[in-house]
Structures are given as C-alpha cells and as structure tokens.
mmJSON file of the N, C-alpha and C atoms, coordinates in Angstrom:
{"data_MODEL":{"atom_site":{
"group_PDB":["ATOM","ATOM","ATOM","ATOM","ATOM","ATOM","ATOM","ATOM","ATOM","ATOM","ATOM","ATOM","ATOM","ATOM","ATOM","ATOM","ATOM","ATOM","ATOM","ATOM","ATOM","ATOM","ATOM","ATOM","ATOM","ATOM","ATOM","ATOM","ATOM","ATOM","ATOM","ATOM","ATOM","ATOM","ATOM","ATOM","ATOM","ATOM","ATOM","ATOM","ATOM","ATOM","ATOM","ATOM","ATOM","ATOM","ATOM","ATOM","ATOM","ATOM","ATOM","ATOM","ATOM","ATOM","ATOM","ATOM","ATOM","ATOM","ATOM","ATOM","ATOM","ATOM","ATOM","ATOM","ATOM","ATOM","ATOM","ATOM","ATOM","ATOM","ATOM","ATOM","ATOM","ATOM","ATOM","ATOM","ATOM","ATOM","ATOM","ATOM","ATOM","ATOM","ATOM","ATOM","ATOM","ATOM","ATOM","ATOM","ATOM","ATOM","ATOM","ATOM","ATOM","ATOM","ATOM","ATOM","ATOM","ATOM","ATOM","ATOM","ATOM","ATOM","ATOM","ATOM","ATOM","ATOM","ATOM","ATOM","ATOM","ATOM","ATOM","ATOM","ATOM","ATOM","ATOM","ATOM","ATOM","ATOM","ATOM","ATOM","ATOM","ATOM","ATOM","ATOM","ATOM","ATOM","ATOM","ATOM","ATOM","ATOM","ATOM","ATOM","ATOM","ATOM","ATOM","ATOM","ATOM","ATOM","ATOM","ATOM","ATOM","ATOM","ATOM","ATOM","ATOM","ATOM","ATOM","ATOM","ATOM","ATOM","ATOM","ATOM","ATOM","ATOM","ATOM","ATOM","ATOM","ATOM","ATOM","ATOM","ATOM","ATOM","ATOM","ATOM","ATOM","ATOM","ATOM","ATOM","ATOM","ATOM","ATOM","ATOM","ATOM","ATOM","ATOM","ATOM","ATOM","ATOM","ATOM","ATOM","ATOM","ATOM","ATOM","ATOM","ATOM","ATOM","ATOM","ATOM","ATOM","ATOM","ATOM","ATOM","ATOM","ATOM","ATOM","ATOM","ATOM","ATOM","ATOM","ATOM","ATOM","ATOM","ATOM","ATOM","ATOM","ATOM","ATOM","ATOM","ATOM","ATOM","ATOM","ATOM","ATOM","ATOM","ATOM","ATOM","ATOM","ATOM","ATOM","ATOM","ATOM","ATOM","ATOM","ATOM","ATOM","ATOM","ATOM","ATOM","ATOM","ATOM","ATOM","ATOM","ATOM","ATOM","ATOM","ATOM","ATOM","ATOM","ATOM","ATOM"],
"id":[1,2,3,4,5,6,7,8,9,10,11,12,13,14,15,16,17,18,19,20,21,22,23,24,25,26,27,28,29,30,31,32,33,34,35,36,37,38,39,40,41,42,43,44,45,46,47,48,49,50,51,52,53,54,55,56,57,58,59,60,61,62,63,64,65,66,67,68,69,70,71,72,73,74,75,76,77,78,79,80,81,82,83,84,85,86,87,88,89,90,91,92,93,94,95,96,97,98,99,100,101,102,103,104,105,106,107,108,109,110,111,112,113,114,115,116,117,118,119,120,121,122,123,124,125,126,127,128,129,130,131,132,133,134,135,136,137,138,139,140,141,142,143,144,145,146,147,148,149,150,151,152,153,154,155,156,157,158,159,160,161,162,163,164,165,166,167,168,169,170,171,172,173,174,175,176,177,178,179,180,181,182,183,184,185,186,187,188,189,190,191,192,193,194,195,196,197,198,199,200,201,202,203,204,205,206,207,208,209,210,211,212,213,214,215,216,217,218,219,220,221,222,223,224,225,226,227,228,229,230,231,232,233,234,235,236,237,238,239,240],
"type_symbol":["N","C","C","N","C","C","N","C","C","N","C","C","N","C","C","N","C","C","N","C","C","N","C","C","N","C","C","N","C","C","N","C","C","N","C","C","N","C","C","N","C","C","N","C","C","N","C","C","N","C","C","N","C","C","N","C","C","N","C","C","N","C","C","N","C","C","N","C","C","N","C","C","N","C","C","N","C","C","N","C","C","N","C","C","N","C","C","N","C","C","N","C","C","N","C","C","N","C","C","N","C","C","N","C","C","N","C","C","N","C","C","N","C","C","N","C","C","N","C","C","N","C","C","N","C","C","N","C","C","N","C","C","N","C","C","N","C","C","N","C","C","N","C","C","N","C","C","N","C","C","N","C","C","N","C","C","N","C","C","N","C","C","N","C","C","N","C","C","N","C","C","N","C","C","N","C","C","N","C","C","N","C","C","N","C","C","N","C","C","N","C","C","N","C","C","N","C","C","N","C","C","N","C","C","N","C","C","N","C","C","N","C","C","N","C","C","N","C","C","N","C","C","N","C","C","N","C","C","N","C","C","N","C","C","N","C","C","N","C","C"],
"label_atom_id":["N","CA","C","N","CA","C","N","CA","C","N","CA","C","N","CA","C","N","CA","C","N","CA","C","N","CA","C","N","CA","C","N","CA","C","N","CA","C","N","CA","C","N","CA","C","N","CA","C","N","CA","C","N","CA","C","N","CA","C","N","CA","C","N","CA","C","N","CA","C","N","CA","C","N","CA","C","N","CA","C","N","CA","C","N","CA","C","N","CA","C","N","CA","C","N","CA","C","N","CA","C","N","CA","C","N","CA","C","N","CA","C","N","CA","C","N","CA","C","N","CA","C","N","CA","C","N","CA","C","N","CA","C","N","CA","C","N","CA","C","N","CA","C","N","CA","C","N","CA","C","N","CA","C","N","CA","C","N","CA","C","N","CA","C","N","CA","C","N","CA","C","N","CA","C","N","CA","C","N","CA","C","N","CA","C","N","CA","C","N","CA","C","N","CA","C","N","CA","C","N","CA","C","N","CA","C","N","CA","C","N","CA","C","N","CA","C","N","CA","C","N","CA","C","N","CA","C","N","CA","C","N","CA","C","N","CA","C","N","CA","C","N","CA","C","N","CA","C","N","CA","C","N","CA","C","N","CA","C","N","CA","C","N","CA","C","N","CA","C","N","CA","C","N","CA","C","N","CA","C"],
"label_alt_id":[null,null,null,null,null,null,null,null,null,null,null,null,null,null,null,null,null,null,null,null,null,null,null,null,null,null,null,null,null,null,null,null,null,null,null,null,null,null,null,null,null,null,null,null,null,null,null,null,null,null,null,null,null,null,null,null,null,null,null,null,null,null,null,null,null,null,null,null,null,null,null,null,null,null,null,null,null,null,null,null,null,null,null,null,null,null,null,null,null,null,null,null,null,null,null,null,null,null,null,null,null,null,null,null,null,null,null,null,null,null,null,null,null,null,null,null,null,null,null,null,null,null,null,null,null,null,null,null,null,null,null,null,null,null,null,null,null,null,null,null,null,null,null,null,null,null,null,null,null,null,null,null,null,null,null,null,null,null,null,null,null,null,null,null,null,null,null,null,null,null,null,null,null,null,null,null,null,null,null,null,null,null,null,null,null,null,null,null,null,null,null,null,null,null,null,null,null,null,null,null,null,null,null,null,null,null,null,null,null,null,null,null,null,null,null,null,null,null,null,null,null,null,null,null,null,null,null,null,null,null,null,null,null,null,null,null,null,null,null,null],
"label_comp_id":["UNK","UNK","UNK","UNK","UNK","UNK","UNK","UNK","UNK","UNK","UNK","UNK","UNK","UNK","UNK","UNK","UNK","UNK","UNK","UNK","UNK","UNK","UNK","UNK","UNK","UNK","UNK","UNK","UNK","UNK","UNK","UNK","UNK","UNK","UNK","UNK","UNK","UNK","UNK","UNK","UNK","UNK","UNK","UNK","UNK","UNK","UNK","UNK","UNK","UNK","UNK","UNK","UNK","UNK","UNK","UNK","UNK","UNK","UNK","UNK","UNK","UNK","UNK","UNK","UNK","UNK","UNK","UNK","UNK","UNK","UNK","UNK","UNK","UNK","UNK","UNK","UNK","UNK","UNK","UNK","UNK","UNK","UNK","UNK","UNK","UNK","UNK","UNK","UNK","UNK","UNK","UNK","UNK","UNK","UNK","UNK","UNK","UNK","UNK","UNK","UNK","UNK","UNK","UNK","UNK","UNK","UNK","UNK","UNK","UNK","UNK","UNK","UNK","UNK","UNK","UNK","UNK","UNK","UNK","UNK","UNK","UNK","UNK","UNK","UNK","UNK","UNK","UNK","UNK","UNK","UNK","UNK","UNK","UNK","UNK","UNK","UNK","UNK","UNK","UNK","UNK","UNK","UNK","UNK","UNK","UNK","UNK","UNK","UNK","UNK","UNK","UNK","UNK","UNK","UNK","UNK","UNK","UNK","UNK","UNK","UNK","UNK","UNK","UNK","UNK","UNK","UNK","UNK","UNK","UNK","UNK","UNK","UNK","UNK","UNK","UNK","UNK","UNK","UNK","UNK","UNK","UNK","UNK","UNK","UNK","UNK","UNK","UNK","UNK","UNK","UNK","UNK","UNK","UNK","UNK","UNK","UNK","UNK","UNK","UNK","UNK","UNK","UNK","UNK","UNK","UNK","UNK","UNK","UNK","UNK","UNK","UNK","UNK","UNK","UNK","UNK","UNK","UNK","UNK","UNK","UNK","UNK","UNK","UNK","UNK","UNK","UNK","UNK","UNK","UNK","UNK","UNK","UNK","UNK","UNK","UNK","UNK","UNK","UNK","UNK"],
"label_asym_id":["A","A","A","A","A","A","A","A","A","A","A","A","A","A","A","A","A","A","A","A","A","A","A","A","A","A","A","A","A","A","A","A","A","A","A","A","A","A","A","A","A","A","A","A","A","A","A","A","A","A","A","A","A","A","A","A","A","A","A","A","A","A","A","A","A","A","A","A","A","A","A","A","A","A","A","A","A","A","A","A","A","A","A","A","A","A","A","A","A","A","A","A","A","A","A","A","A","A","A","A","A","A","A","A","A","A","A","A","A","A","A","A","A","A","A","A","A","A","A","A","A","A","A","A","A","A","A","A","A","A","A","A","A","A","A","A","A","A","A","A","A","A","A","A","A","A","A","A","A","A","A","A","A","A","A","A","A","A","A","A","A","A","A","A","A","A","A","A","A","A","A","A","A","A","A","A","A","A","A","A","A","A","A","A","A","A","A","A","A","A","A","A","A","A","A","A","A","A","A","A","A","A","A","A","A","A","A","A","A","A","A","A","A","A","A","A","A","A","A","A","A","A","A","A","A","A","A","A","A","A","A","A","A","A","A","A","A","A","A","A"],
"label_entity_id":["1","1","1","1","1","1","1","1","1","1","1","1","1","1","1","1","1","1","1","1","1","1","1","1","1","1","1","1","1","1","1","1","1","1","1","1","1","1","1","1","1","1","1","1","1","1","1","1","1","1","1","1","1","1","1","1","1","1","1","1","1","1","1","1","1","1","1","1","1","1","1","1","1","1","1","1","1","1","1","1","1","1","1","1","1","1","1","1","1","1","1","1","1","1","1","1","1","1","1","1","1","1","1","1","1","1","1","1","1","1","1","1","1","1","1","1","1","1","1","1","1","1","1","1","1","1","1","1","1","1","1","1","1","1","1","1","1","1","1","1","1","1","1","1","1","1","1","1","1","1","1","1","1","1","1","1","1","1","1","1","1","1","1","1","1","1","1","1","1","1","1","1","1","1","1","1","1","1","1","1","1","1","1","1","1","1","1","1","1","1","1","1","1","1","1","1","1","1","1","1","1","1","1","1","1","1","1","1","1","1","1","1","1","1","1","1","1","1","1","1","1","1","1","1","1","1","1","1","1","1","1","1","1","1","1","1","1","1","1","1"],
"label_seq_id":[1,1,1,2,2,2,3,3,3,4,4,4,5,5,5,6,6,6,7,7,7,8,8,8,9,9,9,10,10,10,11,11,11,12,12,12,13,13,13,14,14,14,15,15,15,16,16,16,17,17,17,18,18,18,19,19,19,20,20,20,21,21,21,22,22,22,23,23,23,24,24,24,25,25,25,26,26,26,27,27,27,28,28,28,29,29,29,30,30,30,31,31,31,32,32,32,33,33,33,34,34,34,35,35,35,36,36,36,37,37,37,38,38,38,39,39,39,40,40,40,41,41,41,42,42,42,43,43,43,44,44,44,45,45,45,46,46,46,47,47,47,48,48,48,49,49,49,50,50,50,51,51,51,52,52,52,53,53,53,54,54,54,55,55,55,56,56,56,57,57,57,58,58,58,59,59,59,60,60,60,61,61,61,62,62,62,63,63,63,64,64,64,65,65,65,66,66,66,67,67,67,68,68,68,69,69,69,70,70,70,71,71,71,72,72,72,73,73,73,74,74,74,75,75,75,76,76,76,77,77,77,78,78,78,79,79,79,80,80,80],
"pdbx_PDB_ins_code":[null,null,null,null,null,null,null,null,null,null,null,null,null,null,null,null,null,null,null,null,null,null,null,null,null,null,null,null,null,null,null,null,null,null,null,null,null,null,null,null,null,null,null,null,null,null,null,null,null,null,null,null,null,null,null,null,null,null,null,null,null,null,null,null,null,null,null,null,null,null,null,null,null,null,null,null,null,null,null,null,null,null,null,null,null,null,null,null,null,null,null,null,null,null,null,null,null,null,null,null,null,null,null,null,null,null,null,null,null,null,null,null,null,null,null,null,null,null,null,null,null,null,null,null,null,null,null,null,null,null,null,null,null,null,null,null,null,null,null,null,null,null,null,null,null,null,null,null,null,null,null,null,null,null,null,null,null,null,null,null,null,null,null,null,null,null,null,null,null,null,null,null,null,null,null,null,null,null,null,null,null,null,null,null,null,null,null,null,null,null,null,null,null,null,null,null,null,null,null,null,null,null,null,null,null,null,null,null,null,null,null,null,null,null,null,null,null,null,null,null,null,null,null,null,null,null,null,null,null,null,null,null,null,null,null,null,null,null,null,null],
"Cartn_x":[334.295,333.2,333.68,332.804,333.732,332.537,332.979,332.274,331.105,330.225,329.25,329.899,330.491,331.062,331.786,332.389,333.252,332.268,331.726,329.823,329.613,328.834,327.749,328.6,329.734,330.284,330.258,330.157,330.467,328.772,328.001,326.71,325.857,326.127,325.912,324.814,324.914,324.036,322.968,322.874,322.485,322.796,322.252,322.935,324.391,324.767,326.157,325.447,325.97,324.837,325.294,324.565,324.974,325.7,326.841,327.417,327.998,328.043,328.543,330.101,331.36,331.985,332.702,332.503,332.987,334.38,335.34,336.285,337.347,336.77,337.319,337.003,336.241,335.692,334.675,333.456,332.167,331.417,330.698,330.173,328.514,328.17,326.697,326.203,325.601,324.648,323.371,323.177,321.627,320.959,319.534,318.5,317.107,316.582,315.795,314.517,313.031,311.971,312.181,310.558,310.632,310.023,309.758,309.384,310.325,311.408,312.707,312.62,312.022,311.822,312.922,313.87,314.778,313.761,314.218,314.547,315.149,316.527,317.507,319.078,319.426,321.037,321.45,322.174,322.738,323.919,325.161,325.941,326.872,327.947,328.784,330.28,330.527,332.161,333.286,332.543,333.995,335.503,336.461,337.807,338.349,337.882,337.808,337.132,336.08,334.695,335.067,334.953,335.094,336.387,337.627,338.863,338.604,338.038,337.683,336.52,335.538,335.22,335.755,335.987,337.082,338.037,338.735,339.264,338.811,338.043,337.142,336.356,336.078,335.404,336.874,337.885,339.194,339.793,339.643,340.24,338.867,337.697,336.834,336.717,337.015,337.106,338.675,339.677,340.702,340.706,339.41,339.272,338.484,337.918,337.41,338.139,337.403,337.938,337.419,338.845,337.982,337.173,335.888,335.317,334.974,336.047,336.56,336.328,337.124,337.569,336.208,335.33,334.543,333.272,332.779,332.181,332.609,333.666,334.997,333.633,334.016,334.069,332.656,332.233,330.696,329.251,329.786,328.694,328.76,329.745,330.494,329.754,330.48,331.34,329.443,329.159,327.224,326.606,327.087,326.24,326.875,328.002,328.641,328.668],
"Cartn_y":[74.407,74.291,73.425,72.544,71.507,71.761,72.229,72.641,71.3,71.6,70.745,69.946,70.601,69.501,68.329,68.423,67.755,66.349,66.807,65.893,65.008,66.077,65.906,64.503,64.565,63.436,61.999,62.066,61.177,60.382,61.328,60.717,60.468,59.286,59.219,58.049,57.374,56.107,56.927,57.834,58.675,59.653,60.188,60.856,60.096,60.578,60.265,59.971,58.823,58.837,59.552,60.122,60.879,59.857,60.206,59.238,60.199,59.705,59.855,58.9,59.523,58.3,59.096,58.05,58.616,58.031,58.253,57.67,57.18,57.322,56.315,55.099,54.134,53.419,52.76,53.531,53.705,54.283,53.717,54.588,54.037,55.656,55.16,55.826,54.838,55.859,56.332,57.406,57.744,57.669,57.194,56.853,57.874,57.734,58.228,58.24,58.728,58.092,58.9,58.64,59.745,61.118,61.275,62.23,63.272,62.611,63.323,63.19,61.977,62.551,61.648,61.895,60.613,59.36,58.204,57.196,55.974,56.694,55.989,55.594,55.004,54.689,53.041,53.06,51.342,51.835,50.792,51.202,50.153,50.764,49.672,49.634,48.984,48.511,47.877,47.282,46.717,47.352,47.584,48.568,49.554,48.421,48.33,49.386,48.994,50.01,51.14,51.422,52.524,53.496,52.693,53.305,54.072,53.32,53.175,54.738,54.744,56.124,57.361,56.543,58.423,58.627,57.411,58.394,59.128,58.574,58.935,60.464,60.52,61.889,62.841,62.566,63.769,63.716,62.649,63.179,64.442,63.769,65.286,66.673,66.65,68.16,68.742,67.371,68.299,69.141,68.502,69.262,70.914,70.575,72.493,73.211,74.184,75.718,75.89,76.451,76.791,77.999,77.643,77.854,79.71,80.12,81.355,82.062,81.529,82.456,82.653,81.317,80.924,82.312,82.178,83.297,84.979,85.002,86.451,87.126,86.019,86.355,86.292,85.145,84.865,85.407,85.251,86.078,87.7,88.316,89.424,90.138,89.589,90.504,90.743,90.02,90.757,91.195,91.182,92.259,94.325,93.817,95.404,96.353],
"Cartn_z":[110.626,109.708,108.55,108.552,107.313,106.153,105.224,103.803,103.587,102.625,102.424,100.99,100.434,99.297,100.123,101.033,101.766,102.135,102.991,103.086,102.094,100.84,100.069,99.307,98.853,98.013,98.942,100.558,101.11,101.001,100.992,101.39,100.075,98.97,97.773,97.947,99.35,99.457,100.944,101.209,102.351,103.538,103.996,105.234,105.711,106.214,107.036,108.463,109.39,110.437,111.539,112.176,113.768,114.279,114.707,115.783,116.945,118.428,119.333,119.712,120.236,120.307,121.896,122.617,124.125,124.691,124.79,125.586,124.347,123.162,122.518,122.325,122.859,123.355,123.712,123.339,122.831,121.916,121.088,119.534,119.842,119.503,119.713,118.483,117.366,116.219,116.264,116.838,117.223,116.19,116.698,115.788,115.909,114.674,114.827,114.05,114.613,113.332,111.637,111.422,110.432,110.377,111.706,111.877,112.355,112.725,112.975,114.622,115.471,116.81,117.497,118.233,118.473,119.021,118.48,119.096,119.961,120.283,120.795,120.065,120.55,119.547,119.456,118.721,118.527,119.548,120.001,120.924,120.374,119.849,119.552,120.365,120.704,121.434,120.702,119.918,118.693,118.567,119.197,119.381,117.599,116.414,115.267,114.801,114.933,114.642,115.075,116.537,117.223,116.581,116.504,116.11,114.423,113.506,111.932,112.331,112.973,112.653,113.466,114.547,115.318,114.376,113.513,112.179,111.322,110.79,109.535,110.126,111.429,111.469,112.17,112.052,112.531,110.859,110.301,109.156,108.125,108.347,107.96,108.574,110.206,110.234,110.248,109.652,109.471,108.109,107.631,105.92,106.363,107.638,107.972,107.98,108.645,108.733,109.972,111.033,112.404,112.612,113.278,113.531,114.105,114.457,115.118,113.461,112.489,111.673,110.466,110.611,109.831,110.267,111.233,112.014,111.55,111.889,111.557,110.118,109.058,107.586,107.246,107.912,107.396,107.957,109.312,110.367,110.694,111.047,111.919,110.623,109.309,108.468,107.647,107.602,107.42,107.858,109.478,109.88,109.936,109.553,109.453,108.324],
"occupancy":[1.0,1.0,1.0,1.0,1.0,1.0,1.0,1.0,1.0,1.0,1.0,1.0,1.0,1.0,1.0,1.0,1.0,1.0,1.0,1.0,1.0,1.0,1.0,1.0,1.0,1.0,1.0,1.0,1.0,1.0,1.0,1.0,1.0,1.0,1.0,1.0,1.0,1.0,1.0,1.0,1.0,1.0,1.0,1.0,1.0,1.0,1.0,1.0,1.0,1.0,1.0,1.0,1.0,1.0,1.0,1.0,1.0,1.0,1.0,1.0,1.0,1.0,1.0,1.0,1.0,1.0,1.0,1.0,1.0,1.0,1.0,1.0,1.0,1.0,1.0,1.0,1.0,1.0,1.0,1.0,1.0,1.0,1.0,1.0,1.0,1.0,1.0,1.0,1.0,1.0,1.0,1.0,1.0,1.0,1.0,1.0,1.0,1.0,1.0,1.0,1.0,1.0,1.0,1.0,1.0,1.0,1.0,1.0,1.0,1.0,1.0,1.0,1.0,1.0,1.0,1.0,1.0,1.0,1.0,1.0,1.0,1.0,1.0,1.0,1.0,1.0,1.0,1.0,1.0,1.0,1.0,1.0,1.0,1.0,1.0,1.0,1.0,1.0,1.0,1.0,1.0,1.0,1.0,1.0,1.0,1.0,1.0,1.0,1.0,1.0,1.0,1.0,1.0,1.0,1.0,1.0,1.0,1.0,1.0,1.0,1.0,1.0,1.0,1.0,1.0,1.0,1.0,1.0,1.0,1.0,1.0,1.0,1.0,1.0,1.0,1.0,1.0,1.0,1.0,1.0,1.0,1.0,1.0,1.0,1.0,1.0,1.0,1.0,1.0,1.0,1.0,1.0,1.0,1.0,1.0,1.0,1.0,1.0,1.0,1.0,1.0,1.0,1.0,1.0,1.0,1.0,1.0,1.0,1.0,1.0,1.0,1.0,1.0,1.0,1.0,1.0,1.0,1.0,1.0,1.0,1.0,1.0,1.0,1.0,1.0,1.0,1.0,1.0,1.0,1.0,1.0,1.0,1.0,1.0,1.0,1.0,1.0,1.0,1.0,1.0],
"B_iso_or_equiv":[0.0,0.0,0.0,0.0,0.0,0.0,0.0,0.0,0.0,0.0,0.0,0.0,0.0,0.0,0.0,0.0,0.0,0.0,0.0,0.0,0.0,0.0,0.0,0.0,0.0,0.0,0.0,0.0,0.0,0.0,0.0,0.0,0.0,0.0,0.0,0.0,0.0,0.0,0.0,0.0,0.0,0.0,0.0,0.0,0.0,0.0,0.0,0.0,0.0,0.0,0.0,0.0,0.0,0.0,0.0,0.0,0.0,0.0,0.0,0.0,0.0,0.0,0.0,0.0,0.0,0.0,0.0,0.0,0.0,0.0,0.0,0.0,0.0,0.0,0.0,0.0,0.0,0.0,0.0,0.0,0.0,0.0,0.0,0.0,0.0,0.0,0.0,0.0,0.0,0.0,0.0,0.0,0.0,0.0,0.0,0.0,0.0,0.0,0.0,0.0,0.0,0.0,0.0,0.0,0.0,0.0,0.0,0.0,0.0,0.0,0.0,0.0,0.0,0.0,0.0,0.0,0.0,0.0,0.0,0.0,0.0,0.0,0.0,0.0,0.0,0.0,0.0,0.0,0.0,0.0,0.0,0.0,0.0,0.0,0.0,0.0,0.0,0.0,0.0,0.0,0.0,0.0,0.0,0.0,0.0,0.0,0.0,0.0,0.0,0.0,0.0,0.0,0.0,0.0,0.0,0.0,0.0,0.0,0.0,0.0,0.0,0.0,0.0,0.0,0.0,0.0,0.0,0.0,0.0,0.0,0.0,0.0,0.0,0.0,0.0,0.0,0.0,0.0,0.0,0.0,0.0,0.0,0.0,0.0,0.0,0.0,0.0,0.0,0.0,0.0,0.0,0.0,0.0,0.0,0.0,0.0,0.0,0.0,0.0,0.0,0.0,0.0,0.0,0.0,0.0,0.0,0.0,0.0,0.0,0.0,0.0,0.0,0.0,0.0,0.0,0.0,0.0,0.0,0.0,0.0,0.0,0.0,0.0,0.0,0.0,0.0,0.0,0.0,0.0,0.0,0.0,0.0,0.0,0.0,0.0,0.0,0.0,0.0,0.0,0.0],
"pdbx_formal_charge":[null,null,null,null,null,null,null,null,null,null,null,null,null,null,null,null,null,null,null,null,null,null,null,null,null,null,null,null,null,null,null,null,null,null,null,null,null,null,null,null,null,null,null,null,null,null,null,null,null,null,null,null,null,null,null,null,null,null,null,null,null,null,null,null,null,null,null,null,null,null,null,null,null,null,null,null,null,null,null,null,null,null,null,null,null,null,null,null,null,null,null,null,null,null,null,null,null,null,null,null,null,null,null,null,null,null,null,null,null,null,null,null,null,null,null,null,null,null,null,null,null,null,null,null,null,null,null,null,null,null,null,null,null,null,null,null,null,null,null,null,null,null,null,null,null,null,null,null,null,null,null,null,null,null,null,null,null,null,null,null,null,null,null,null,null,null,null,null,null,null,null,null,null,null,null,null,null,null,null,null,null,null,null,null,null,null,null,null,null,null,null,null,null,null,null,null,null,null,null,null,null,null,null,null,null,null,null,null,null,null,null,null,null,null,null,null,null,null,null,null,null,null,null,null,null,null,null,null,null,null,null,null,null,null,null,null,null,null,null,null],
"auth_seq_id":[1,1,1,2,2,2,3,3,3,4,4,4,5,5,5,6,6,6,7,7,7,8,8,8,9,9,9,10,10,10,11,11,11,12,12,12,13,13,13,14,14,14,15,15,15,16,16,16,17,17,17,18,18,18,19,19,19,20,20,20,21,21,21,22,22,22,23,23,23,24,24,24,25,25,25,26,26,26,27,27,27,28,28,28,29,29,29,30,30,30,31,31,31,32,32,32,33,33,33,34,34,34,35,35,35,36,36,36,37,37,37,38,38,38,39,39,39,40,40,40,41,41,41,42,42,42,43,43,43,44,44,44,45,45,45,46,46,46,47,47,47,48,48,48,49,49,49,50,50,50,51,51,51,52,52,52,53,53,53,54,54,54,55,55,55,56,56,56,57,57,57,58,58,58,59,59,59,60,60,60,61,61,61,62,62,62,63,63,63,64,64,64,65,65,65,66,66,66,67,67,67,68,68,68,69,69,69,70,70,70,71,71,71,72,72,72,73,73,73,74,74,74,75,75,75,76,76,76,77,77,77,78,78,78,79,79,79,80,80,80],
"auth_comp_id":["UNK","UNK","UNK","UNK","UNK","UNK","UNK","UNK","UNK","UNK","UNK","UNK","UNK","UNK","UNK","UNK","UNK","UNK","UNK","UNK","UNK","UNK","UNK","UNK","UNK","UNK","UNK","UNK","UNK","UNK","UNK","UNK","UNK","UNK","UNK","UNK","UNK","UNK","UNK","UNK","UNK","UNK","UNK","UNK","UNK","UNK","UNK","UNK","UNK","UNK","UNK","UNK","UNK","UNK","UNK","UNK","UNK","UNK","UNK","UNK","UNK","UNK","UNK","UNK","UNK","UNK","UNK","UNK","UNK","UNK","UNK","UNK","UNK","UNK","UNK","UNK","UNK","UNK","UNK","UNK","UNK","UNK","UNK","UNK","UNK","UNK","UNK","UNK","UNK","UNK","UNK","UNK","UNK","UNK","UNK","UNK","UNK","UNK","UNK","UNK","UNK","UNK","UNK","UNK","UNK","UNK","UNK","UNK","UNK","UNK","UNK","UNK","UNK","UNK","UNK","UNK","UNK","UNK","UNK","UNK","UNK","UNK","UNK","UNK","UNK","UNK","UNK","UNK","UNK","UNK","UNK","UNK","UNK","UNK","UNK","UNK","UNK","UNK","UNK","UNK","UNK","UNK","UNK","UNK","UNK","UNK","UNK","UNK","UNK","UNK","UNK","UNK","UNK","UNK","UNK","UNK","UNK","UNK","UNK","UNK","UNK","UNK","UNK","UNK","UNK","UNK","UNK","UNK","UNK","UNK","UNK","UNK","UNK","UNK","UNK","UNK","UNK","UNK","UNK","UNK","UNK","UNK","UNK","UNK","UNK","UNK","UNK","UNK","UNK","UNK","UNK","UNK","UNK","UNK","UNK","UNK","UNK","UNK","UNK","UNK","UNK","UNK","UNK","UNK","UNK","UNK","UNK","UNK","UNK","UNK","UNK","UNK","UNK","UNK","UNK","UNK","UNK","UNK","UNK","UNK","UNK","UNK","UNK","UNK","UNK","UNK","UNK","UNK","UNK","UNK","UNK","UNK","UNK","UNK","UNK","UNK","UNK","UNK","UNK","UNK"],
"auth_asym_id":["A","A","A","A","A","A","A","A","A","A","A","A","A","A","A","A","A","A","A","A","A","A","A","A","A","A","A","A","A","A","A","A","A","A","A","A","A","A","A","A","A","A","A","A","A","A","A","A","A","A","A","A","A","A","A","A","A","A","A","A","A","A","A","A","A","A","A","A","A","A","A","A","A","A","A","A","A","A","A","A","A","A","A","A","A","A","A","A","A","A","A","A","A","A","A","A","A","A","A","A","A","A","A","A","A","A","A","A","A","A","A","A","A","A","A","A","A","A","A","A","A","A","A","A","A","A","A","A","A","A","A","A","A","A","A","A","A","A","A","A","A","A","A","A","A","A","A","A","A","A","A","A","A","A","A","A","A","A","A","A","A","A","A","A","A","A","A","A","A","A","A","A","A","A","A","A","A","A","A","A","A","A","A","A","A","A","A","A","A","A","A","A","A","A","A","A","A","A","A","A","A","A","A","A","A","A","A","A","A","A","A","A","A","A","A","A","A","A","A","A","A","A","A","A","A","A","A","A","A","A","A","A","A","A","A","A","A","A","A","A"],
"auth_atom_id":["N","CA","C","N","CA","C","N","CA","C","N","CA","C","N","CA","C","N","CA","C","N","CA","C","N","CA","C","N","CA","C","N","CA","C","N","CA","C","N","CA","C","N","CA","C","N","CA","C","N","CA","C","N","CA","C","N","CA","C","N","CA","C","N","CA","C","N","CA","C","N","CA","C","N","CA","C","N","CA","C","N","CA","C","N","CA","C","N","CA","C","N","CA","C","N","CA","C","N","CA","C","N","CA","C","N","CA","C","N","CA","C","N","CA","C","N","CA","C","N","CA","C","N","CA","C","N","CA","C","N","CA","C","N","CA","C","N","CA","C","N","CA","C","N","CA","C","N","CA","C","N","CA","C","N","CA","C","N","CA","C","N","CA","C","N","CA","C","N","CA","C","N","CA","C","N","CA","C","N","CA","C","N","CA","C","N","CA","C","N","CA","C","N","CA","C","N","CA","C","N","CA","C","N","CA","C","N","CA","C","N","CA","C","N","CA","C","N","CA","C","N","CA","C","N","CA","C","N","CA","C","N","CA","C","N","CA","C","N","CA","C","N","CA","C","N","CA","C","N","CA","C","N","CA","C","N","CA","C","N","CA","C","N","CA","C","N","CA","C","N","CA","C","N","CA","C","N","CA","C"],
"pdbx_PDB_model_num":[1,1,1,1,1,1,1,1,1,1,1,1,1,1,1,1,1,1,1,1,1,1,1,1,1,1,1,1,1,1,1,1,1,1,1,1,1,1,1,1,1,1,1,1,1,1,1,1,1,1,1,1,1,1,1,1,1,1,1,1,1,1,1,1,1,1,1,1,1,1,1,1,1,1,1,1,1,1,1,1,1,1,1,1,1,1,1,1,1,1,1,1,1,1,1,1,1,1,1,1,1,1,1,1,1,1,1,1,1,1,1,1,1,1,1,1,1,1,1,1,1,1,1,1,1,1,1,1,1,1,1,1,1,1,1,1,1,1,1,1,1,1,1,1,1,1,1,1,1,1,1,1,1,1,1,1,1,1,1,1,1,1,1,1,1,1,1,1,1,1,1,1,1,1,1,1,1,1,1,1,1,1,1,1,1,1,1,1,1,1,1,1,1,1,1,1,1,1,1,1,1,1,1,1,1,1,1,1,1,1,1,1,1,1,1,1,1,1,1,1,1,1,1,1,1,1,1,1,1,1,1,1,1,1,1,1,1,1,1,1]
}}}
C-alpha cells in the first residue's frame, strides 16, 4: 500500500497515468474518456521510456507497506 502523500505530491500537474508495462518491454498508458469509460492505450516500445517508468513505479512501491500487514492493522483490526 503506498500512502497517498507519496502520490498526492507527485501529481501537482494531474493524475499519475495508468500504465501497464509487460516484459519489460512494453508500456501501454491506458486511456480513457470523461466519463471514465476506457478507451484504449498509447503503446510505447522506446527501451528508455519503458526502463524510466518500471523505475519510477518500483521506486514508489518501495515507499509502501506490504500489503499482508496493511490489511492485519487496517482491515482485520476494525472489524474485531
């Protein structure tokens, strides 16, 4: 679970965009209207590109908290 401050400072010009990245090797930024209904994705291959955000999104959920423990404290622990 990566905190929303973590986010919120990144996205000062907008959302952060959905991206998919497969293989390493493929980055796709899904799109979508305004109605929120998908539209499809851009698909980028650039080795650059691709490499520049599989960093950028392992260096943000190394700022989380896994997920197991996040649940433990936040979910479990309200309903008992």
């Amino acid at each position: 679970m990566v905190p929303a401050a973590a986010v919120s400072r990144l996205e000062s010009e907008g959302p952060l965009p959905e991206l998919v990245i497969l293989g390493g090797r493929v980055l796709y930024r899904v799109m979508y209207t305004e109605e929120s209904a998908p539209k499809g994705a851009i698909r980028f291959t650039d080795p650059t590109t691709v490499t520049q955000w599989e960093r950028f999104i392992a260096d943000l959920f190394a700022t989380g908290e896994d997920i197991t423990s996040y649940v433990e404290r936040e979910v479990v622990a309200d309903r008992g």
